[in-house]
N, CA, C and O atoms as CSV, one atom per row, in Angstrom:
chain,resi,resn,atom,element,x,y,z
A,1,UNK,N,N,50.280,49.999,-43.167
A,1,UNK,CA,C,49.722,49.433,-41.946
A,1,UNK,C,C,49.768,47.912,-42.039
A,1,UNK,O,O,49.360,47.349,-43.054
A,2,UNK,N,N,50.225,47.278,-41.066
A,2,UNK,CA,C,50.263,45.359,-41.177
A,2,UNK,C,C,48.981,45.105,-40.910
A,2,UNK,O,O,48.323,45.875,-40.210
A,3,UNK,N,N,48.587,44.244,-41.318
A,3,UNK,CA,C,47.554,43.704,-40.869
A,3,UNK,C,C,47.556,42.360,-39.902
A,3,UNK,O,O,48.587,41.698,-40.018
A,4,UNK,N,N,46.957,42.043,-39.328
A,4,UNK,CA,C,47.102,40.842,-38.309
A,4,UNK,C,C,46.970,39.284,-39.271
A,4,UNK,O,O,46.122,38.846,-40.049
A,5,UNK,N,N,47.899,38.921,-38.893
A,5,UNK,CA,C,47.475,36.927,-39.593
A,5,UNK,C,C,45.873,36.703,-40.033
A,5,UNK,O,O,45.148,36.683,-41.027
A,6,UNK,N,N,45.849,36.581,-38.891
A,6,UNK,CA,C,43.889,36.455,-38.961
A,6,UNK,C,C,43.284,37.156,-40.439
A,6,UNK,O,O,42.705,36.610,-41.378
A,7,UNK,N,N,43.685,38.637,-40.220
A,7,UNK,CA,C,42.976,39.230,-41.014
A,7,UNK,C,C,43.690,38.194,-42.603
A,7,UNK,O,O,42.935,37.584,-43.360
A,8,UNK,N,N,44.971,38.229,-42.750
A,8,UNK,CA,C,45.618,37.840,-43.996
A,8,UNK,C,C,45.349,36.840,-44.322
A,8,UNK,O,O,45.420,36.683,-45.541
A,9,UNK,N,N,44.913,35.648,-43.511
A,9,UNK,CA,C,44.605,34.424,-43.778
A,9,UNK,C,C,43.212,34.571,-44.566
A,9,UNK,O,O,43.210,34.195,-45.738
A,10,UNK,N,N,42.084,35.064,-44.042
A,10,UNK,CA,C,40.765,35.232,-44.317
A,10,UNK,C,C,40.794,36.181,-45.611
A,10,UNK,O,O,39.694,36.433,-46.105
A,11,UNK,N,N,41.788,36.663,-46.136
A,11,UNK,CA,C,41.630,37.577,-47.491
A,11,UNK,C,C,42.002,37.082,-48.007
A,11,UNK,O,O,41.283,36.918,-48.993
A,12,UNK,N,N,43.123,36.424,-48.086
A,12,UNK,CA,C,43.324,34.709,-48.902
A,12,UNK,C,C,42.703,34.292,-49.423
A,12,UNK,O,O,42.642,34.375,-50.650
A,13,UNK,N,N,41.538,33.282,-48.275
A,13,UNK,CA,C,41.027,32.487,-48.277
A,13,UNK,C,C,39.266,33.195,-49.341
A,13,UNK,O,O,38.818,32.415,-50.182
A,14,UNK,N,N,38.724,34.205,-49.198
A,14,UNK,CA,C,37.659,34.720,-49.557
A,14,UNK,C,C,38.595,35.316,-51.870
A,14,UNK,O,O,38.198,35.017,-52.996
A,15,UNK,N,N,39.959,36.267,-51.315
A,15,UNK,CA,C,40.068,36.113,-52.795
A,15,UNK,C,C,40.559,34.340,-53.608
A,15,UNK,O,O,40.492,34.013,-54.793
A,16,UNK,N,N,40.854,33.822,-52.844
A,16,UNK,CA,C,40.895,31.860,-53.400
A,16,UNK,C,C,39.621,31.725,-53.726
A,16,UNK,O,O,39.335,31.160,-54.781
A,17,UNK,N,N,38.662,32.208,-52.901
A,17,UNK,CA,C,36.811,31.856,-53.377
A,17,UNK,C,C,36.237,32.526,-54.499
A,17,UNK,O,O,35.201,32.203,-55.080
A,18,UNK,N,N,37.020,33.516,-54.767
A,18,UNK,CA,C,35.989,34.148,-56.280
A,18,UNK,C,C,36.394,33.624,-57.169
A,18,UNK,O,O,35.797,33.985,-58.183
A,19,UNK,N,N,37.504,32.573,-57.439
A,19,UNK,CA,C,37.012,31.963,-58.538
A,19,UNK,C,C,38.432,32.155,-59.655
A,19,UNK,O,O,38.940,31.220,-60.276
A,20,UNK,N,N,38.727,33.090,-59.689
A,20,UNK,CA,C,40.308,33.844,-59.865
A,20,UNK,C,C,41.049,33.543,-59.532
A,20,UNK,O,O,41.351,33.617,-58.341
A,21,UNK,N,N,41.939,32.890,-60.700
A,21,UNK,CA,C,43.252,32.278,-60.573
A,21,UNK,C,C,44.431,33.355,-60.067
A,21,UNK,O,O,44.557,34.415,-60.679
A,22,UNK,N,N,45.471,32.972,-58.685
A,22,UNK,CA,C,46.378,33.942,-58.523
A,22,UNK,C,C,47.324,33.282,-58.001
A,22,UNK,O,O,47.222,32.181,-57.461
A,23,UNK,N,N,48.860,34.303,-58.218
A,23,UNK,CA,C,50.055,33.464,-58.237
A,23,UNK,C,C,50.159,34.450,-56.739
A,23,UNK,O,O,49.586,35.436,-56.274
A,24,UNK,N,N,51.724,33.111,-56.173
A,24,UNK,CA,C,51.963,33.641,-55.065
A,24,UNK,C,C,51.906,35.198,-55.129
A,24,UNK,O,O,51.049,35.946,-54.659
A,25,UNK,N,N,52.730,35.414,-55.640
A,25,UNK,CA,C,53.497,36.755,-56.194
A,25,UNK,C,C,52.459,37.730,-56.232
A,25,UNK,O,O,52.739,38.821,-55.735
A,26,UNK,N,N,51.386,37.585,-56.687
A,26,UNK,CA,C,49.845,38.645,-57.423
A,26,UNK,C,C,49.353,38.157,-55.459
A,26,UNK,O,O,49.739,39.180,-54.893
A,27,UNK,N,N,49.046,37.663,-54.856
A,27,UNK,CA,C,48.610,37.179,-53.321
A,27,UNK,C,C,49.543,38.745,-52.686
A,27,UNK,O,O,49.336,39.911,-52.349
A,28,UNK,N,N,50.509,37.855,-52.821
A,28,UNK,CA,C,51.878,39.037,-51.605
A,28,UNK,C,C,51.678,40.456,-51.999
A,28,UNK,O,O,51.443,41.321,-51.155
A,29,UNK,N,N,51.782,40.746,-53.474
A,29,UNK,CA,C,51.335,42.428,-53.907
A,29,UNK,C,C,49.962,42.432,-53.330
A,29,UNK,O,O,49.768,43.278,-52.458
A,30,UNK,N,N,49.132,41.775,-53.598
A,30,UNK,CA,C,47.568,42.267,-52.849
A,30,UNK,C,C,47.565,42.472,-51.868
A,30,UNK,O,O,46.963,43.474,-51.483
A,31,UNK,N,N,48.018,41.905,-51.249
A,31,UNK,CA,C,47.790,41.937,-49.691
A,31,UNK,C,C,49.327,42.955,-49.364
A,31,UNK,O,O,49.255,43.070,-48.140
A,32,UNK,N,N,50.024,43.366,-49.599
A,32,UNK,CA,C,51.368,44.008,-49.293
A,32,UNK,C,C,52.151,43.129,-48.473
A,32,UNK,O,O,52.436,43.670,-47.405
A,33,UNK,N,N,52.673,41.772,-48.617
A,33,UNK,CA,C,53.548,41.322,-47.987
A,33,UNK,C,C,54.277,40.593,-48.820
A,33,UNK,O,O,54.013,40.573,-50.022
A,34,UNK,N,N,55.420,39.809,-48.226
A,34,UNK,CA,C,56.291,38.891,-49.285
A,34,UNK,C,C,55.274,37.612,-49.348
A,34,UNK,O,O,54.243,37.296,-48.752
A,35,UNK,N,N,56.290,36.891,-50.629
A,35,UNK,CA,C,56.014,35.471,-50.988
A,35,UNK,C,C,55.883,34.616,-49.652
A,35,UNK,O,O,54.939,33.937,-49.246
A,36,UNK,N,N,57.076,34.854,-49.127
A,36,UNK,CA,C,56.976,33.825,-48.289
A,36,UNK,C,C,56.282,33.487,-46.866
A,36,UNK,O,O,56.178,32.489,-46.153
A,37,UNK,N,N,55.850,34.867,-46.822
A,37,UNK,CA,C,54.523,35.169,-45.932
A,37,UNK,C,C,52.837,34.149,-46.647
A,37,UNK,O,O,52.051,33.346,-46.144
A,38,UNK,N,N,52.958,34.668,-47.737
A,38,UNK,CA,C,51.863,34.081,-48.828
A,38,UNK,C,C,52.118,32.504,-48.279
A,38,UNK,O,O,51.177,31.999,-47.667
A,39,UNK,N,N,53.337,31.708,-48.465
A,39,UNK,CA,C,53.487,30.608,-48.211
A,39,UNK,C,C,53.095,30.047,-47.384
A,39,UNK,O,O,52.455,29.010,-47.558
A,40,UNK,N,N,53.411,30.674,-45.920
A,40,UNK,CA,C,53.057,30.420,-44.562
A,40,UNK,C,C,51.560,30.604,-44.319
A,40,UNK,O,O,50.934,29.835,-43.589
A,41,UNK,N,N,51.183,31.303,-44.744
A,41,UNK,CA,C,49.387,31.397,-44.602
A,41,UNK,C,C,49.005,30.670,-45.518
A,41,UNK,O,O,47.798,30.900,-45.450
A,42,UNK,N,N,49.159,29.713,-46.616
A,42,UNK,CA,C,48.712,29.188,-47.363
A,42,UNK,C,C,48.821,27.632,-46.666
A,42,UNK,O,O,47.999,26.716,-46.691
A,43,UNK,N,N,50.245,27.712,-46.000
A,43,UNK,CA,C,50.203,26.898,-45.030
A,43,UNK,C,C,49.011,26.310,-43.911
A,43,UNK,O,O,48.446,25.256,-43.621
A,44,UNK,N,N,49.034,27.238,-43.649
A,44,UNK,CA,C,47.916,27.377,-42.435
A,44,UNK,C,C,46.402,27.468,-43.076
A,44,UNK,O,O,45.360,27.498,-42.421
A,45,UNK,N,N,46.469,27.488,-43.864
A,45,UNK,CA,C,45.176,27.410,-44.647
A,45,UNK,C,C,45.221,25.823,-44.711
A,45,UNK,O,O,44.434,25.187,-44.011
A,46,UNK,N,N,45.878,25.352,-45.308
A,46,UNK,CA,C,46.219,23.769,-45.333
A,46,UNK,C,C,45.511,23.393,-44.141
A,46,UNK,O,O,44.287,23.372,-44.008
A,47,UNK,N,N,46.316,23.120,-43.348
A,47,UNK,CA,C,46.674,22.769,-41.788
A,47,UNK,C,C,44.651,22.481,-41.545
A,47,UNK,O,O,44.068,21.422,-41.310
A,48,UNK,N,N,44.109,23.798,-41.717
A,48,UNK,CA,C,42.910,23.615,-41.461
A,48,UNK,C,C,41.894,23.033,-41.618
A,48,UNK,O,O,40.949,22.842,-40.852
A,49,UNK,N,N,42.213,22.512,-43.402
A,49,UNK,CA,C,41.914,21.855,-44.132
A,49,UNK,C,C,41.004,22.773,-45.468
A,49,UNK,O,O,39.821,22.523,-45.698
A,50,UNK,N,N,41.430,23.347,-45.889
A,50,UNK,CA,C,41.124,24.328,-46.754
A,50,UNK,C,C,41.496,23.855,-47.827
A,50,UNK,O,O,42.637,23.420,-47.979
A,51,UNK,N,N,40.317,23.861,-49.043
A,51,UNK,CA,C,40.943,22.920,-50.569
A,51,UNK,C,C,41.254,23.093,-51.189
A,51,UNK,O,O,40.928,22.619,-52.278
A,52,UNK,N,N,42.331,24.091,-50.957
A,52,UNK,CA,C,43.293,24.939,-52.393
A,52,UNK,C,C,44.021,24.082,-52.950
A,52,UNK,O,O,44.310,23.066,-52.318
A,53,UNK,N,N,44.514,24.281,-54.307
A,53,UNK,CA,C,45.704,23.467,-54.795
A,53,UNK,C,C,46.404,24.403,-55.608
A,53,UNK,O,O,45.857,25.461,-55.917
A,54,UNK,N,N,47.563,24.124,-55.988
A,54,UNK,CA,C,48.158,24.990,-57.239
A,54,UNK,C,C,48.076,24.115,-58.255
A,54,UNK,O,O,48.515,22.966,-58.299
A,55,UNK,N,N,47.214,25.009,-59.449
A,55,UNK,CA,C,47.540,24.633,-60.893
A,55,UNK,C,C,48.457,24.531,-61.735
A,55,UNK,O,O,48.605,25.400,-62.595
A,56,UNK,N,N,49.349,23.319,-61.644
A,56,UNK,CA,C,50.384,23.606,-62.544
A,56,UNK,C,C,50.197,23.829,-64.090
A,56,UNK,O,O,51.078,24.515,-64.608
A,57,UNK,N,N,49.293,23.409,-64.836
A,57,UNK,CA,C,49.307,24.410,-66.056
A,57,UNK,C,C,48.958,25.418,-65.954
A,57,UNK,O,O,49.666,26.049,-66.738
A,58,UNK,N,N,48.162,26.217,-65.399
A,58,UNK,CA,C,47.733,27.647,-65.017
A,58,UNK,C,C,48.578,28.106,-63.953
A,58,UNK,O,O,48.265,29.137,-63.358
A,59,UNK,N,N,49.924,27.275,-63.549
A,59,UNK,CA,C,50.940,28.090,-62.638
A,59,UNK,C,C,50.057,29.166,-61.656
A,59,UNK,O,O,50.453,30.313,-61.450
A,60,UNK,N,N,48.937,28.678,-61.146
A,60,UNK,CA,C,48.417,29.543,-60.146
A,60,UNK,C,C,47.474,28.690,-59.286
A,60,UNK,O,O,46.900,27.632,-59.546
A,61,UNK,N,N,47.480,29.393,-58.280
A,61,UNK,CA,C,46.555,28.392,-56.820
A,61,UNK,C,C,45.074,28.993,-57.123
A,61,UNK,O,O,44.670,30.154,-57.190
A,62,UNK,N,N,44.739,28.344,-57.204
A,62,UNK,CA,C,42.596,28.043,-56.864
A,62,UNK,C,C,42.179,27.254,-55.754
A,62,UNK,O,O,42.939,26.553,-55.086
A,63,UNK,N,N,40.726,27.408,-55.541
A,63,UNK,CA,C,39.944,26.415,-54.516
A,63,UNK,C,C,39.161,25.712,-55.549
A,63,UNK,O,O,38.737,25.922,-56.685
A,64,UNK,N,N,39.157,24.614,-54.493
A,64,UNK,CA,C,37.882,23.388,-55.323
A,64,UNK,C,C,36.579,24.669,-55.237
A,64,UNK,O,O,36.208,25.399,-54.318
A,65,UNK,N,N,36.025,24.462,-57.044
A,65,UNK,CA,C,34.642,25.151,-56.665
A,65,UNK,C,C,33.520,25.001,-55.678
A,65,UNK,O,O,32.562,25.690,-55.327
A,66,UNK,N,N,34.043,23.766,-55.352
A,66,UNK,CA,C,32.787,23.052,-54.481
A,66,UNK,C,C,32.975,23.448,-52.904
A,66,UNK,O,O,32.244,22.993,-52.025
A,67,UNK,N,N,33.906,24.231,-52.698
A,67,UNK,CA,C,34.134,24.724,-51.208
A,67,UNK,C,C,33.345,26.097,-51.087
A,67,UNK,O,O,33.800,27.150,-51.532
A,68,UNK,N,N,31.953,25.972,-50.355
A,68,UNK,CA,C,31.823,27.105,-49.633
A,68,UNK,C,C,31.711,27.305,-48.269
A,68,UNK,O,O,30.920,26.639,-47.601
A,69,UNK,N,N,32.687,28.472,-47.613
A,69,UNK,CA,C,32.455,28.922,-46.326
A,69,UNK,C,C,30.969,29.644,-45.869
A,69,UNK,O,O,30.801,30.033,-44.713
């Protein structure tokens, strides 16, 4: 079943909040879509102003701890 943007953006954004480091790749299997879907909503997470970054020694994206919705 697809799920709507909306919904994919906001499961993102809530698994980015627990704290748990995850690669594109571990995002797209969770949620069942490609990378480059992951990209585009990570995008748009941006856009919004959402304070993710990718860790390049931990090769994985987190949020600033200090962001709560």
């Amino acid at each position: 079943m697809k799920t709507s943007r909306i919904s994919r953006v906001i499961q993102i954004l809530t698994t980015l909040q627990s704290g748990q480091p995850y690669t594109a790749g571990e995002l797209a299997e969770m949620l069942n879509i490609s990378r480059r879907m992951i990209f585009r909503d990570l995008n748009e997470l941006k856009q919004v102003g959402l304070p993710y970054y990718f860790d390049n020694k931990a090769r994985c994206y987190k949020i600033k701890p200090e962001f709560l919705l």
